[in-house]
N, C-alpha and C positions, 0 to 999 in steps of 0.2 A: 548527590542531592536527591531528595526523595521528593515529586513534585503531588504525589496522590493520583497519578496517573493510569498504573499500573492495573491492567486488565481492562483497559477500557476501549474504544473501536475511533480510529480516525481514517480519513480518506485520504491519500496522498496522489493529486493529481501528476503528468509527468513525471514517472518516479522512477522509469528506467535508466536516469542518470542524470547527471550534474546534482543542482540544488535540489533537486526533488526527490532523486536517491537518497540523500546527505540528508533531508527532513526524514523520509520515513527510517533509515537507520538509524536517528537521533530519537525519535520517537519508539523505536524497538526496544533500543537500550534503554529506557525507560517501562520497558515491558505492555507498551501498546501494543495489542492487536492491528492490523491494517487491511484494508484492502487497498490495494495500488494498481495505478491504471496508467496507460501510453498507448497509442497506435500501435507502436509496434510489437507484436506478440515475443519473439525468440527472447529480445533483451529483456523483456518484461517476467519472463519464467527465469531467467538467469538472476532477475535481480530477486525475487519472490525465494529462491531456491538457499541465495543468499543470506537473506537477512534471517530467513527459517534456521541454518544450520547455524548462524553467528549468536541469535540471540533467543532462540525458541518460542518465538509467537508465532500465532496466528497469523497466515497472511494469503488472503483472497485478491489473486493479480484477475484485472480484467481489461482485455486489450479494448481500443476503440475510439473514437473519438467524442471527447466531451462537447464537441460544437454542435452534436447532433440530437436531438429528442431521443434516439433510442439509444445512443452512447450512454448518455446520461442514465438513461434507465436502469440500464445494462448493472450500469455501476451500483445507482442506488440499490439493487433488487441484490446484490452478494452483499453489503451492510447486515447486519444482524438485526435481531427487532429485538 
């Protein structure tokens, strides 16, 4: 199913696994771009590394935490303009 999605940029918080993997893989497959973000770095490149060789998009992991002002940042500032 083709939703019109394709090349376009979404954020996937928590995305080093459970639902938040399974959203940004779902949305890969669909050929979105991502940047994805977790606290924790290793699984965060492991999961980035993945969805890269699985479905060939884009994808800007950035570790950290969204509770924080500069987590946040962090995040918004890899988003594309």
């Amino acid at each position: 199913m083709d939703l019109g999605i394709r090349g376009k940029w979404a954020i996937v918080c928590a995305s080093s696994k459970g639902l938040g993997r399974g959203c940004a893989e779902a949305l890969a497959a669909e050929g979105v771009n991502l940047v994805i973000n977790a606290r924790s770095d290793a699984p965060l490149q492991e999961t980035a590394a993945a969805i890269r060789a699985a479905y060939g998009v884009e994808v800007h992991a950035i570790a950290g935490d969204i509770t924080s002002e500069a987590g946040r940042a962090a995040v918004l500032a890899a988003c594309p303009a």
